[in-house]
N, C-alpha and C positions, 0 to 999 in steps of 0.2 A: 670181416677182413677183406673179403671182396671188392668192397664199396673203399672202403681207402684206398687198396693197391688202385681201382681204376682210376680213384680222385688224383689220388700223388701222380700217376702217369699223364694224366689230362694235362693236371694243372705245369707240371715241370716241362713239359711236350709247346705246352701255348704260352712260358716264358721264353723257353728257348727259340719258338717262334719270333717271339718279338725284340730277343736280343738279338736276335742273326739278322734281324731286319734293319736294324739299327747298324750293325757294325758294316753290314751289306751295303747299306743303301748313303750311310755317313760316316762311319767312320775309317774303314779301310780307303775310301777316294782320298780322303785325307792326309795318309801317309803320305801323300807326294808333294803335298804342301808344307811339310815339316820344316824342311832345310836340312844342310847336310852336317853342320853342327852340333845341332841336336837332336838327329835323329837317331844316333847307337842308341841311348839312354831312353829315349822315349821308345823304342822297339821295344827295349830288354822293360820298359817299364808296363808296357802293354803288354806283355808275356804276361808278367806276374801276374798285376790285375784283374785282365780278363779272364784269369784261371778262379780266380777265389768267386766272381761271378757265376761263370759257365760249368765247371767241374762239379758242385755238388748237384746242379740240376741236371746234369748229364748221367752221374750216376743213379741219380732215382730214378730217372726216366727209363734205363737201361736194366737196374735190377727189375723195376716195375713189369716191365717189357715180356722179362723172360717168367716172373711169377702172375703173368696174362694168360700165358701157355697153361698153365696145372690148372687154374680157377679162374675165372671170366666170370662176368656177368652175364645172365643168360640169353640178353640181348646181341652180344659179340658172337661173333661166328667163330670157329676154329680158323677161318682160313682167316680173319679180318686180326686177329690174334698175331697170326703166325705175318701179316703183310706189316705188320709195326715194327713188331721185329727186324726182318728184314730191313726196313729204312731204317731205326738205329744205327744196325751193323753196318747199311752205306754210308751213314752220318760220319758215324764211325770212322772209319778205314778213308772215309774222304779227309777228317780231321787228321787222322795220325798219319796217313801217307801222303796227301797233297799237301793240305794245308799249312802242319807243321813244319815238314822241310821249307818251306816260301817265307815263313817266322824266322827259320834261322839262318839263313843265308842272309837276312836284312837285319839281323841283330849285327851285322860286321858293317852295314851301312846301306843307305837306300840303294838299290835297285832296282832298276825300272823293271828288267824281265821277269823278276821275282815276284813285283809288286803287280803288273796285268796277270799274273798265271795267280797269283791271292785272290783279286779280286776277280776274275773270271773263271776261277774252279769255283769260289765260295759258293754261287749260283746251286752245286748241289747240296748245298746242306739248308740252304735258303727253300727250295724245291722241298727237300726232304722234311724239314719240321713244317713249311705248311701243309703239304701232303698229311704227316701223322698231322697237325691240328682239323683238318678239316673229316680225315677218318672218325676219329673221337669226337668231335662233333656228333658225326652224324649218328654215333652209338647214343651219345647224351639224346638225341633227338628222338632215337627210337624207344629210352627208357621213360621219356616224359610222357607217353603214349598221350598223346591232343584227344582229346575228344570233342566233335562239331555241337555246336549247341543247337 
């Protein structure tokens, strides 16, 4: 059971890596190229979608997270455990306190000030799942134990 909880956490950790990169890096610039026509509808439509995306890999990562604390692999440290955590819960709180409000202030229509404070807080959840990918990484790295030939 070990060996799942780590894999599900690895693996939902290094998608949500790459969807944050994605939305990071192309698709939230975007917003501002929308127009102002259609852009209520396309807000309220990127709510929805991104959630059916993002929301079940967040919550595996997050339950994963906290059943890392009780049972690890014997390669993970308590403290390396307890540092995943931690950035979840910043992901987190960056999601549902920054982020989300900047979502819906622009579901009434673009805004500039809304759209640089989206796109320049995202930077912490960008930070935060490459952080966790590159942690779990280096756990993965430590359990393949290399041997020199």
């Amino acid at each position: 059971m070990v060996k799942v909880t780590f894999l599900a956490n690895l693996i939902s950790t290094i998608f949500m890596a790459g969807v944050i990169y994605v939305v990071q890096v192309v698709h939230y610039p975007l917003f501002a190229h929308v127009g102002d026509e259609s852009f209520r509808l396309y807000a309220a439509e990127h709510n929805v979608l991104i959630t059916y995306v993002v929301l079940p890999a967040m919550l595996v990562e997050a339950g994963t997270a906290v059943l890392l604390l009780i049972q690890r692999p014997k390669q993970m440290a308590n403290w390396v455990a307890w540092l995943g955590l931690l950035l979840v819960g910043i992901i987190w709180f960056s999601t549902f306190f920054v982020q989300v409000p900047q979502h819906t202030i622009l579901l009434s229509g673009f805004n500039e000030n809304a759209h640089n404070i989206l796109v320049n807080t995202n930077w912490i959840r960008t930070i935060g799942w490459s952080a966790r990918s590159i942690l779990l990484t280096w756990i993965v790295w430590q359990m393949l134990e290399f041997k020199e030939s």
